[in-house]
C-alpha atoms as an extended CHARMM CRD file, in Angstrom:
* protein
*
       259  EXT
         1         1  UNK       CA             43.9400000000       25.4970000000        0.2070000000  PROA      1               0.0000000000
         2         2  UNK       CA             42.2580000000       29.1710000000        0.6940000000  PROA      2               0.0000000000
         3         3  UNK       CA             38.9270000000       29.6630000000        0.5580000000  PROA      3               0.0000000000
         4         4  UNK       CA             35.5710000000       28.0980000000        1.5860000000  PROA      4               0.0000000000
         5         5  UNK       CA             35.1020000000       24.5550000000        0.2590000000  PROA      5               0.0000000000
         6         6  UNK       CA             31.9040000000       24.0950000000       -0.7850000000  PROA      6               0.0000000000
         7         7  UNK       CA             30.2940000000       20.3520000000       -1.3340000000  PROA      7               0.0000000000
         8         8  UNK       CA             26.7590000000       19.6540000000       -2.6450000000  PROA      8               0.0000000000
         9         9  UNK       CA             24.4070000000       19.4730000000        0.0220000000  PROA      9               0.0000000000
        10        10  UNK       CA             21.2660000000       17.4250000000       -0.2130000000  PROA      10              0.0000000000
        11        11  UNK       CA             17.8830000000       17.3460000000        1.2070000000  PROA      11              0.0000000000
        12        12  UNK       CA             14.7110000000       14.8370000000        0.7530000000  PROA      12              0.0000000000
        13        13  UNK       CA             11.3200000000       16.0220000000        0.5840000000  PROA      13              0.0000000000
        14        14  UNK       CA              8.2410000000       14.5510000000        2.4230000000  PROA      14              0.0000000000
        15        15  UNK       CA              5.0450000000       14.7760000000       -0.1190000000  PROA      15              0.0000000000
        16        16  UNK       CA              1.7500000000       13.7180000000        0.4280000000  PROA      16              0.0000000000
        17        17  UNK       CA              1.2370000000       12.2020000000       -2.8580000000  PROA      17              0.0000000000
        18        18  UNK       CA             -2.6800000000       11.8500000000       -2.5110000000  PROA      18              0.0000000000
        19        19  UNK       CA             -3.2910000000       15.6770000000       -2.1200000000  PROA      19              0.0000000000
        20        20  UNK       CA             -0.0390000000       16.6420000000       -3.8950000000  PROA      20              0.0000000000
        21        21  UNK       CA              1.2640000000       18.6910000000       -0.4770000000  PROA      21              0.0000000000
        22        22  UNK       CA              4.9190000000       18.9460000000        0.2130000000  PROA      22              0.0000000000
        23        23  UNK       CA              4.8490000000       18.3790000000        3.9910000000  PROA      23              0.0000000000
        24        24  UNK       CA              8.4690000000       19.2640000000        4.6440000000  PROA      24              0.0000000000
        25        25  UNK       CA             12.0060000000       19.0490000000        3.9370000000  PROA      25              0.0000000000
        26        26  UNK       CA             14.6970000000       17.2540000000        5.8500000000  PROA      26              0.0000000000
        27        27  UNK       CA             18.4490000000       17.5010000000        4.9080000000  PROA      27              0.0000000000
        28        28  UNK       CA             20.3860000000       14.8550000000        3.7020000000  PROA      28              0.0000000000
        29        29  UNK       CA             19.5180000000       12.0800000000        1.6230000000  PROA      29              0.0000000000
        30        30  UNK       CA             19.8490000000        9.1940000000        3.8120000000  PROA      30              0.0000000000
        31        31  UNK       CA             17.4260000000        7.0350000000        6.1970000000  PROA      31              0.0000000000
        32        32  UNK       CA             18.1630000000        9.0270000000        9.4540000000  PROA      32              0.0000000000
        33        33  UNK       CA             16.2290000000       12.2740000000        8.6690000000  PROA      33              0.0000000000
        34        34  UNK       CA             13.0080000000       11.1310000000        7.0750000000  PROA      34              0.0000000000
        35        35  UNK       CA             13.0870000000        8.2020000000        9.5950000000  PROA      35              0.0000000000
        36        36  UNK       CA             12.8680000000       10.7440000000       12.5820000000  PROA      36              0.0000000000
        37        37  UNK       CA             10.3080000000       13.1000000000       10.9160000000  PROA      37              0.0000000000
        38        38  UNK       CA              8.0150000000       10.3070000000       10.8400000000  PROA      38              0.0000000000
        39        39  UNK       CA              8.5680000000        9.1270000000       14.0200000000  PROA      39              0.0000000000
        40        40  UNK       CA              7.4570000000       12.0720000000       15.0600000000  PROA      40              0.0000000000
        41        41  UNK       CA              4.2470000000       12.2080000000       14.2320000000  PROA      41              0.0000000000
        42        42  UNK       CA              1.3810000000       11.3510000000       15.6410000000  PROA      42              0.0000000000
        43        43  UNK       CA              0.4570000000        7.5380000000       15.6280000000  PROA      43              0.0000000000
        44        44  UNK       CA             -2.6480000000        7.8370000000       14.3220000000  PROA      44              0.0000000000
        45        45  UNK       CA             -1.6390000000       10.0530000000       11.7570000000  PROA      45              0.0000000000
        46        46  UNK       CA              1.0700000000        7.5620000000       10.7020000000  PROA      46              0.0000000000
        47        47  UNK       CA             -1.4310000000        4.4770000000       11.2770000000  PROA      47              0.0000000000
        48        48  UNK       CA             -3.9640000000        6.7600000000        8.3610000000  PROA      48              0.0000000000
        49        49  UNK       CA             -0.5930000000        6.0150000000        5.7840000000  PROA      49              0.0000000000
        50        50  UNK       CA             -1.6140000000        2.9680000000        3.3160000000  PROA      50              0.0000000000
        51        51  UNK       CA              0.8470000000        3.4250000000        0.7320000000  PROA      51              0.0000000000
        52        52  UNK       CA              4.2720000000        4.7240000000        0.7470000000  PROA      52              0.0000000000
        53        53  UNK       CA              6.1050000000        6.0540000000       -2.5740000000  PROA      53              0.0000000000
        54        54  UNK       CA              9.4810000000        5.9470000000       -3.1900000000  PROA      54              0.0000000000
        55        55  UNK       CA             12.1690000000        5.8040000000       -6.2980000000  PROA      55              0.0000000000
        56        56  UNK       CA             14.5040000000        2.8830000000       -5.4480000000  PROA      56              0.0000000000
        57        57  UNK       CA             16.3090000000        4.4440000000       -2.9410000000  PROA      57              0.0000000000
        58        58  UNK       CA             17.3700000000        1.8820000000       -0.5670000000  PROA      58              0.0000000000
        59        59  UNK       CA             17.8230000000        4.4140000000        2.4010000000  PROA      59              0.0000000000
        60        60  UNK       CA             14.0210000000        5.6900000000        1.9820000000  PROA      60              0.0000000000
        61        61  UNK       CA             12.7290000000        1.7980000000        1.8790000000  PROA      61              0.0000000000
        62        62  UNK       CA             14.9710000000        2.0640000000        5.2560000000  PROA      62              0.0000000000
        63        63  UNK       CA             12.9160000000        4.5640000000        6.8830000000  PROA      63              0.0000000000
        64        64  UNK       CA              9.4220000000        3.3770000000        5.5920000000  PROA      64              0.0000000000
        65        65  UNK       CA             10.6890000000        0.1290000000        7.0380000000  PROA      65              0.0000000000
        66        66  UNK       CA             11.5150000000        1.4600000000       10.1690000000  PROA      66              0.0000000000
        67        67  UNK       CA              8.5120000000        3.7070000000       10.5720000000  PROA      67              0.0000000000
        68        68  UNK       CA              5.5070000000        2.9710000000        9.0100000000  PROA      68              0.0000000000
        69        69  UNK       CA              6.0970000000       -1.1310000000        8.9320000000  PROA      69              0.0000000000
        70        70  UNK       CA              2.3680000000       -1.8100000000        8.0030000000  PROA      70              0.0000000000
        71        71  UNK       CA              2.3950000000        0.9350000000        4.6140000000  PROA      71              0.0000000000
        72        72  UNK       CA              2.8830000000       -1.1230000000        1.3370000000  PROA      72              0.0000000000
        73        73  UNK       CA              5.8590000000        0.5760000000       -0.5300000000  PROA      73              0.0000000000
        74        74  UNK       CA              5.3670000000        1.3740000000       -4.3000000000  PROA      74              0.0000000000
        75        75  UNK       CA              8.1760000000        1.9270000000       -6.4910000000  PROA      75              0.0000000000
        76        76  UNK       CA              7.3170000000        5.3960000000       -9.1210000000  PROA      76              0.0000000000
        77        77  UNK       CA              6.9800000000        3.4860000000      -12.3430000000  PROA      77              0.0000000000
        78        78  UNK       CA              8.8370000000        6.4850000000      -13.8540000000  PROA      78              0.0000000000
        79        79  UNK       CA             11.6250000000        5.2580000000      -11.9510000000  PROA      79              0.0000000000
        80        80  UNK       CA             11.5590000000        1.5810000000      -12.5540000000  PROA      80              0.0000000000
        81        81  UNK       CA             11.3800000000        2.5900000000      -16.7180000000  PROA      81              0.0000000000
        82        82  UNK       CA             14.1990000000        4.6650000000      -16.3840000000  PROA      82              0.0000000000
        83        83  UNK       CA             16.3810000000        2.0640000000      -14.8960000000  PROA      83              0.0000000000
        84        84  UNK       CA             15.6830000000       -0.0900000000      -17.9230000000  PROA      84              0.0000000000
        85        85  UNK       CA             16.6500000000        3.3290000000      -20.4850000000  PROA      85              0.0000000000
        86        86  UNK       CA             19.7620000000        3.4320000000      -18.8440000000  PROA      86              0.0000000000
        87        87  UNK       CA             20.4870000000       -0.6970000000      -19.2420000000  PROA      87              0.0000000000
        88        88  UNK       CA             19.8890000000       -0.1470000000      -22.5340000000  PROA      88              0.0000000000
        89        89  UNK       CA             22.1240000000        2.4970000000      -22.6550000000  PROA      89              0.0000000000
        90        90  UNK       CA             24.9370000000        0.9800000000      -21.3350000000  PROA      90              0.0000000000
        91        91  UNK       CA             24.5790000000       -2.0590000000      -23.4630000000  PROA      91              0.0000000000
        92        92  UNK       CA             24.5790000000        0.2130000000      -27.0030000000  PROA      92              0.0000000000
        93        93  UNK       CA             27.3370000000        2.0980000000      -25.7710000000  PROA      93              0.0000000000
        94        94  UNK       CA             29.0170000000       -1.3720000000      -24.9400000000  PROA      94              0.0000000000
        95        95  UNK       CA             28.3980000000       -2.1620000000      -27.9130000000  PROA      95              0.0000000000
        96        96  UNK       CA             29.5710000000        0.5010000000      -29.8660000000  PROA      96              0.0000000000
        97        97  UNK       CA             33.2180000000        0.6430000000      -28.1570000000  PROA      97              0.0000000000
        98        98  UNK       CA             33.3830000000       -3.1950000000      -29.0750000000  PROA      98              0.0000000000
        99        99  UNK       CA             32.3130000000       -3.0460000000      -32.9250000000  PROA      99              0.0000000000
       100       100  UNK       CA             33.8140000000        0.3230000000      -33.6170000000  PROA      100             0.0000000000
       101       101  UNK       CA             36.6610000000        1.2790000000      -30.9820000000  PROA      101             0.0000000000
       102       102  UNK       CA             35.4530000000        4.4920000000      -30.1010000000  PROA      102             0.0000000000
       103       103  UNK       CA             32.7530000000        6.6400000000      -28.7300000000  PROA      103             0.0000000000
       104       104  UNK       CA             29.7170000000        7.0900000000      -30.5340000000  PROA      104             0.0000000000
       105       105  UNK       CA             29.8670000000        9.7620000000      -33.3590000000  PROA      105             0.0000000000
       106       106  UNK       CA             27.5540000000       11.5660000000      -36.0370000000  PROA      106             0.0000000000
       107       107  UNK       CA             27.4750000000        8.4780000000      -38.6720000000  PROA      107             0.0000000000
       108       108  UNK       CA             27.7800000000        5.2320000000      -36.3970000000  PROA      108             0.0000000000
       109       109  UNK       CA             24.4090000000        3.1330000000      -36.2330000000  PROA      109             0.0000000000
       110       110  UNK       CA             24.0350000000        2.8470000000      -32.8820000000  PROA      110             0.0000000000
       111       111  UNK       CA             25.0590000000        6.8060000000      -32.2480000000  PROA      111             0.0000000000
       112       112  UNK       CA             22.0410000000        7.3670000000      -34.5450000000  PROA      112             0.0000000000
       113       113  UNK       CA             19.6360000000        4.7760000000      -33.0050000000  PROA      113             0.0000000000
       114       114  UNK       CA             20.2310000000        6.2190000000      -29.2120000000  PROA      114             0.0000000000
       115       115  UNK       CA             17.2050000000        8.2490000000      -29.4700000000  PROA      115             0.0000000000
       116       116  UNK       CA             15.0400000000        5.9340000000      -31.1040000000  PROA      116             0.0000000000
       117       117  UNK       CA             15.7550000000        2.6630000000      -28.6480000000  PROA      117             0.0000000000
       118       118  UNK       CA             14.5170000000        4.7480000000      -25.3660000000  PROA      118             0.0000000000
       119       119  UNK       CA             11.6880000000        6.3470000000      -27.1950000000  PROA      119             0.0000000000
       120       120  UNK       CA              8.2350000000        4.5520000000      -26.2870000000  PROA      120             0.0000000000
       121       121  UNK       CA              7.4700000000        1.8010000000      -28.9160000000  PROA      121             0.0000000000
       122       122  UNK       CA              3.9900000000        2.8510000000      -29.2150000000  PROA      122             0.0000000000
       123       123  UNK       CA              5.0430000000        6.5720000000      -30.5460000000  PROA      123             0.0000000000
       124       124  UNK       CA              7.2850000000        5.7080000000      -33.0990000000  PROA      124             0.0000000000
       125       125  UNK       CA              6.0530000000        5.9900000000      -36.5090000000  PROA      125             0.0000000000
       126       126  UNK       CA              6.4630000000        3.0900000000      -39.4340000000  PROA      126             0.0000000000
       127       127  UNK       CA              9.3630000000        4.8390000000      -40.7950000000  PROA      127             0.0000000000
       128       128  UNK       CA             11.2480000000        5.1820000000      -37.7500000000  PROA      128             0.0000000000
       129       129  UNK       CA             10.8710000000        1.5100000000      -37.0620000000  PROA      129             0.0000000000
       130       130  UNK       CA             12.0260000000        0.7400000000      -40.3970000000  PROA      130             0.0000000000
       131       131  UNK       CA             14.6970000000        3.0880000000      -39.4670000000  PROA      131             0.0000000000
       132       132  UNK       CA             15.7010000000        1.3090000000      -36.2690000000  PROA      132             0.0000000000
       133       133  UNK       CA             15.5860000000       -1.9010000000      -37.4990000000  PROA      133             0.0000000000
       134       134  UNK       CA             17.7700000000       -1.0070000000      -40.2320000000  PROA      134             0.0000000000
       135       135  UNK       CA             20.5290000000        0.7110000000      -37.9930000000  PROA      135             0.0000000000
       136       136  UNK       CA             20.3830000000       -2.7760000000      -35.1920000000  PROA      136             0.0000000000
       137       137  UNK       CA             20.7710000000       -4.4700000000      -38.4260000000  PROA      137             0.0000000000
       138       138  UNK       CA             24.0390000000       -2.3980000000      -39.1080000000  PROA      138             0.0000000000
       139       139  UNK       CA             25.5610000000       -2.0160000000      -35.4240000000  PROA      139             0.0000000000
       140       140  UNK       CA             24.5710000000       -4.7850000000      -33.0980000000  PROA      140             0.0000000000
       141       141  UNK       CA             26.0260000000       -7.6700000000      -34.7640000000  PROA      141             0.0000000000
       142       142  UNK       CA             25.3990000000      -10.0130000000      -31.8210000000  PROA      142             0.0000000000
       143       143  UNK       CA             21.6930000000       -8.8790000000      -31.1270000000  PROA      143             0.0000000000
       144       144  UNK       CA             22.5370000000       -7.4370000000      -27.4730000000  PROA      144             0.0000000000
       145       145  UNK       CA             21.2660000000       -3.9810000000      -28.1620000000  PROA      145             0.0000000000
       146       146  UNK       CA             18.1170000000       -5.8020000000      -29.5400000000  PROA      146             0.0000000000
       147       147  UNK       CA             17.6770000000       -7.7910000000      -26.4890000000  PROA      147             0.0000000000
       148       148  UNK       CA             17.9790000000       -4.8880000000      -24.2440000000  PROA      148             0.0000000000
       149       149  UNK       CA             15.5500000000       -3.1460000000      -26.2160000000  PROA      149             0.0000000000
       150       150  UNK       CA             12.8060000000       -6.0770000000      -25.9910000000  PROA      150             0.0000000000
       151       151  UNK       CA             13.2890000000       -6.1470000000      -22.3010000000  PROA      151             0.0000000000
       152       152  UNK       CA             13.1100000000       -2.9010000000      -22.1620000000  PROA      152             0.0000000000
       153       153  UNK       CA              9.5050000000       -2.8790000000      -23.7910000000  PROA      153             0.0000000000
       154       154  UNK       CA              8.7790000000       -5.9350000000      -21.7480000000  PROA      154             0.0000000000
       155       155  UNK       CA              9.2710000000       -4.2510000000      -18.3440000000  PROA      155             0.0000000000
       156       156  UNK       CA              7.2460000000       -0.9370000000      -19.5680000000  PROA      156             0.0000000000
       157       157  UNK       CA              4.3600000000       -3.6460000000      -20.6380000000  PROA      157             0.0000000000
       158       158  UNK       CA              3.9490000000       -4.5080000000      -16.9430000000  PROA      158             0.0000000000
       159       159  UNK       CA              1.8990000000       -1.4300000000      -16.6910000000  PROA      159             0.0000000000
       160       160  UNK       CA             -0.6240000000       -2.0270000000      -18.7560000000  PROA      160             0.0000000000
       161       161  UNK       CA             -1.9150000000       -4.7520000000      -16.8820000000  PROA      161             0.0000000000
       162       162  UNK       CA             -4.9570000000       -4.5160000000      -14.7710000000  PROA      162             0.0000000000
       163       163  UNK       CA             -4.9500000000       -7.6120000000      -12.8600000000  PROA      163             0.0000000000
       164       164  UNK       CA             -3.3540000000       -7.0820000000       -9.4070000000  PROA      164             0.0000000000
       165       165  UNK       CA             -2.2650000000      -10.5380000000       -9.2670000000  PROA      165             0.0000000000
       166       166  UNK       CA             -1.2370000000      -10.9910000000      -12.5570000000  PROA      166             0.0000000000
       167       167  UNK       CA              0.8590000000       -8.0450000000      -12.4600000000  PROA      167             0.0000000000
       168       168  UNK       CA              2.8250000000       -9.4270000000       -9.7530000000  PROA      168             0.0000000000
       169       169  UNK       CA              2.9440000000      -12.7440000000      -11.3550000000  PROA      169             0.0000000000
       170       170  UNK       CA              4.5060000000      -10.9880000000      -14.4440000000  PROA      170             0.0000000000
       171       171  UNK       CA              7.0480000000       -9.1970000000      -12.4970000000  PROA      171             0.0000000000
       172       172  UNK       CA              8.7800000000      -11.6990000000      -10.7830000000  PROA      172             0.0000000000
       173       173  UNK       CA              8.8950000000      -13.5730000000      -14.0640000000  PROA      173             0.0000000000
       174       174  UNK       CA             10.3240000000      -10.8070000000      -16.1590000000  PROA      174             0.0000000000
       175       175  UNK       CA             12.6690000000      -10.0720000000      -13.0880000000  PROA      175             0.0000000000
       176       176  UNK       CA             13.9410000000      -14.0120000000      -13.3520000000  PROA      176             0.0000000000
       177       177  UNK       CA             14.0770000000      -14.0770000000      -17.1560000000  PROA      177             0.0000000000
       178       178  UNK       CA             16.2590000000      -10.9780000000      -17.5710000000  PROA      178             0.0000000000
       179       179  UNK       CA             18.7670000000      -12.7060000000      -15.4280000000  PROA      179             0.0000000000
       180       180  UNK       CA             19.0060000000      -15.7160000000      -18.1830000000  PROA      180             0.0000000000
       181       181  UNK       CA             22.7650000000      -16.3210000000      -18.8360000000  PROA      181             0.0000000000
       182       182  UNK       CA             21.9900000000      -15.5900000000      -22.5000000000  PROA      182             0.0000000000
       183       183  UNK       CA             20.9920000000      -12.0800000000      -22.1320000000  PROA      183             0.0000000000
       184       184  UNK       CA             23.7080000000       -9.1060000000      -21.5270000000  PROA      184             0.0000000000
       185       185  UNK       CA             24.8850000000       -8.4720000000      -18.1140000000  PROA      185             0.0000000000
       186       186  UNK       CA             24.0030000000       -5.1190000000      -17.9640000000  PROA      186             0.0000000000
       187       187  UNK       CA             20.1130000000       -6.3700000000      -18.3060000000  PROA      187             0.0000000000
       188       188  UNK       CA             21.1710000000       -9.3240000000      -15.9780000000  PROA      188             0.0000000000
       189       189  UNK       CA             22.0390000000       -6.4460000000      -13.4740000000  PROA      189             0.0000000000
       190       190  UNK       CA             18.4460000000       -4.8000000000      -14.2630000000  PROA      190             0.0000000000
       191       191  UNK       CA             16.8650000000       -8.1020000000      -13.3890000000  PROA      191             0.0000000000
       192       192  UNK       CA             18.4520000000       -8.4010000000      -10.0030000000  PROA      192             0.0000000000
       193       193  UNK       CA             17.4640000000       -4.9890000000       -9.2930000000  PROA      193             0.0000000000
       194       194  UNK       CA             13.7450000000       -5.5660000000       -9.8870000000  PROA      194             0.0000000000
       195       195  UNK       CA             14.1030000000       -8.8690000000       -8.2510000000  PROA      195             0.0000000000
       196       196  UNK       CA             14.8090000000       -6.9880000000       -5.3850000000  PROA      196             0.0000000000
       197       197  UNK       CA             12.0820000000       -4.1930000000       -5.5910000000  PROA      197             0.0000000000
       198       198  UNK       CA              9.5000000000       -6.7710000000       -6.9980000000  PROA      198             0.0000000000
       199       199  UNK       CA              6.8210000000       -6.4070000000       -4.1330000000  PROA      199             0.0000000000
       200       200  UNK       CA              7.2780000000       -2.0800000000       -4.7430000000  PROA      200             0.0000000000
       201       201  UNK       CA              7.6880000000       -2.4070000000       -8.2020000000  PROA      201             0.0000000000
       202       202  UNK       CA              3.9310000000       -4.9730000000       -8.2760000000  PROA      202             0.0000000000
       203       203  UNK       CA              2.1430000000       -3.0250000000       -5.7510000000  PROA      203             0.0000000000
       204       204  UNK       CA              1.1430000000       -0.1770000000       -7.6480000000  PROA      204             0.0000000000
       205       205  UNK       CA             -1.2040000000       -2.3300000000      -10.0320000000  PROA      205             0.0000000000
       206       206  UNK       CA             -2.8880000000       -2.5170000000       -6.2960000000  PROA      206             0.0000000000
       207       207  UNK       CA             -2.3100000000        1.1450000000       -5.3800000000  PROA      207             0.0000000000
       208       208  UNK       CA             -2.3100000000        3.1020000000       -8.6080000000  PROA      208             0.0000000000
       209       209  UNK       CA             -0.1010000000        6.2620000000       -6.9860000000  PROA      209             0.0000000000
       210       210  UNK       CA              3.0420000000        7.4140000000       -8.2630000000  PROA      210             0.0000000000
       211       211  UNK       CA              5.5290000000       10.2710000000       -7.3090000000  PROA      211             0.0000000000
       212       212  UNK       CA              4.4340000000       12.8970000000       -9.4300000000  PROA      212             0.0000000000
       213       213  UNK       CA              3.4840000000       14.9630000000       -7.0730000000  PROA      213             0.0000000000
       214       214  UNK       CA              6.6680000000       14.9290000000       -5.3160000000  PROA      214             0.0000000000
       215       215  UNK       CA              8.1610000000       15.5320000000       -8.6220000000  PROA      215             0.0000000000
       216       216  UNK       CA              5.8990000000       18.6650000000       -9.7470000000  PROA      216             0.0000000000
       217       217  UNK       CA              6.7350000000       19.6270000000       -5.7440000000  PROA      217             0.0000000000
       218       218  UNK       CA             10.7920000000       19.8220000000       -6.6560000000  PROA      218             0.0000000000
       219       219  UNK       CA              9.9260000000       21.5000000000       -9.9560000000  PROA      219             0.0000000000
       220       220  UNK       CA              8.6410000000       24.2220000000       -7.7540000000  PROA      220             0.0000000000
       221       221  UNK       CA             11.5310000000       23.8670000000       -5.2740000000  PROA      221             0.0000000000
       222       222  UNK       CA             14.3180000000       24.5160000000       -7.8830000000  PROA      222             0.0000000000
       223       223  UNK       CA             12.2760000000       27.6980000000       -9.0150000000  PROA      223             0.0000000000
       224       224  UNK       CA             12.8080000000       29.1400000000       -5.4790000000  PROA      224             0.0000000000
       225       225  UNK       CA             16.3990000000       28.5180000000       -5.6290000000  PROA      225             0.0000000000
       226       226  UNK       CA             16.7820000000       29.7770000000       -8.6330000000  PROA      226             0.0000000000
       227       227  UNK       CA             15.4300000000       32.5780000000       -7.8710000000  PROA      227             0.0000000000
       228       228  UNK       CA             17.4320000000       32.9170000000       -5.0020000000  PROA      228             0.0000000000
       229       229  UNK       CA             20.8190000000       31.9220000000       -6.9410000000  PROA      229             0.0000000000
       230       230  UNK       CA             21.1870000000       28.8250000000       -4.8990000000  PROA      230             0.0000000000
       231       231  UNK       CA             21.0800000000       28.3960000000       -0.7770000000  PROA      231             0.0000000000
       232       232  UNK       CA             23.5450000000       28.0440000000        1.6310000000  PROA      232             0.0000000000
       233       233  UNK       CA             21.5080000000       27.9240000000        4.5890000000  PROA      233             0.0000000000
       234       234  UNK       CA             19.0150000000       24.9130000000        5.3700000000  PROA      234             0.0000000000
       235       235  UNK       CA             16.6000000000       27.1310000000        7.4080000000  PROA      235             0.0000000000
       236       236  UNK       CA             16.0700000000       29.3210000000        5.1700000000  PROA      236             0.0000000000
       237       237  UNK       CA             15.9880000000       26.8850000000        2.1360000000  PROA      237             0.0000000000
       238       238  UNK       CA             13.5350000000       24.8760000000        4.1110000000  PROA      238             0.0000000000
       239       239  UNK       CA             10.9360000000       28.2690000000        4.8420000000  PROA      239             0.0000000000
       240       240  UNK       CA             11.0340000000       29.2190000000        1.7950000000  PROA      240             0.0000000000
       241       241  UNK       CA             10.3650000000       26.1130000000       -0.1000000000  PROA      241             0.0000000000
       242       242  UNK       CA              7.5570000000       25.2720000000        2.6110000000  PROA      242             0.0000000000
       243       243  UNK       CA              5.8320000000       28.3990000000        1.6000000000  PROA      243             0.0000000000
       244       244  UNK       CA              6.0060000000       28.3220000000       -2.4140000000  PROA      244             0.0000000000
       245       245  UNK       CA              5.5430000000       24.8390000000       -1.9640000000  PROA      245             0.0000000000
       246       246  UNK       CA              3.6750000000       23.5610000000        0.5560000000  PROA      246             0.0000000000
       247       247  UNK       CA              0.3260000000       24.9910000000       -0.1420000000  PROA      247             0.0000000000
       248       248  UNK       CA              0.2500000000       26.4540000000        3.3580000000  PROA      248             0.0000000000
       249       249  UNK       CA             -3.2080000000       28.1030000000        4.8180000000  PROA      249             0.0000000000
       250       250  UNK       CA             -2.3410000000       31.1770000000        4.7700000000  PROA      250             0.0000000000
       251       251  UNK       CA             -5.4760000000       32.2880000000        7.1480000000  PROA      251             0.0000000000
       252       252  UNK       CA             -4.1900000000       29.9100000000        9.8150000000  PROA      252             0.0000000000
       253       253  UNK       CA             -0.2220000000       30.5550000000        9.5920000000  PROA      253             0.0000000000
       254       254  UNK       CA              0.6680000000       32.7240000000       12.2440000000  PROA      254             0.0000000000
       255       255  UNK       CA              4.2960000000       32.6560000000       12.0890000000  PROA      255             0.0000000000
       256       256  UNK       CA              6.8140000000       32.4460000000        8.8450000000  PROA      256             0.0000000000
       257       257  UNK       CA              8.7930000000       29.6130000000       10.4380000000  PROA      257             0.0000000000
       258       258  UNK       CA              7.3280000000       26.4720000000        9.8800000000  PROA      258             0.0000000000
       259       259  UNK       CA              7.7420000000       23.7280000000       13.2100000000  PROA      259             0.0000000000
């Protein structure tokens, strides 16, 4: 085959999430990089790290693991939400091909309720709960998409608790009860997964910190490489991001290539 191929290449960004800083960018998205960055700082400066951010990635729970052992890891709540949306996606769109045989389309309940079931409960109006109820009622004979939807609302509730202990008390027991036999296997799956990330996912009622910085720090990223129509060198990528980014001092930078 002629021509260059050209595959997606990734990178991982370090963020200090209590002063909103992105400290630097490592390529690749796997433990290897991020592990080595933070091996090589300085011990102190590692033993100053109480809590340590991160969005269910099993490779970045790797390298917090592996390098700062005594940080307690806090799964971004944004995160942990999401992967309950997208259960309850995959259980109306189950749903759908089994009632209907087919996609969803313009007129089908469930196609009409999509928006509706991963909207927050506490922002939809009277009418559009009358609305929703009235489309379950019409394409989720079974209840399923209803039951996703409680658990759903369920896991979201977990942050609204104050209590540090009774937040983790609540997460392990909505983690065990959406595995219940009797609920749909794509929430089943859900529950194993926050079994699994159930000290992350209960200590931020301790810490209180999410990733928003590090998200507000890619938003700025992808505005540099759109400027630049995309990168296809690292170094450069990585300089560039560093100084839109990174909030350098500019009175102290003597050099345009970060270290």
């Amino acid at each position: 085959r002629r021509g260059r191929f050209r595959a997606k290449a990734w990178a991982t960004g370090i963020v200090d999430v209590g002063r909103g800083q992105l400290l630097d960018i490592v390529p690749g998205r796997t433990a290897q990089a991020p592990t080595a960055w933070l091996l090589a700082r300085p011990r102190r400066w590692l033993a100053r790290i109480r809590w340590a951010v991160l969005d269910l990635s099993g490779p970045y729970r790797a390298a917090f693991d592996a390098a700062v052992p005594h940080a307690r890891q806090v799964a971004d709540p944004f995160h942990v939400v999401r992967l309950a949306n997208d259960a309850l996606d995959e259980v109306r769109r189950r749903v759908q091909q089994q009632t209907l045989g087919h996609r969803g389309r313009k007129h089908d309940p469930l196609y009409r309720a999509r928006k509706l079931l991963v909207s927050a409960s506490e922002k939809i109006t009277d009418a559009g709960r009358v609305r929703l109820r009235g489309l379950l009622d019409a394409g989720d004979p079974y209840g399923e998409v209803r039951d996703a939807w409680h658990a759903k609302e369920t896991l979201r509730s977990i942050y609204d608790i104050d209590d540090t202990e009774l937040g983790a008390a609540t997460v392990e027991q909505l983690a065990a009860g959406l595995q219940d036999p009797g609920m749909p296997p794509e929430i089943n799956r859900l529950g194993r997964t926050l079994w699994t990330w159930r000290h992350q996912t209960a200590n931020w009622h301790a810490a209180r910190v999410t990733n928003a910085a590090t998200e507000a720090a890619n938003n700025l990223i992808k505005r540099v490489k759109r400027a630049a129509f995309g990168f296809t060198n690292f170094a450069n990528y990585r300089i560039r991001a560093l100084l839109y980014a990174g909030r350098p001092n500019w009175a102290l930078l003597d050099t345009l290539t970060p270290t």
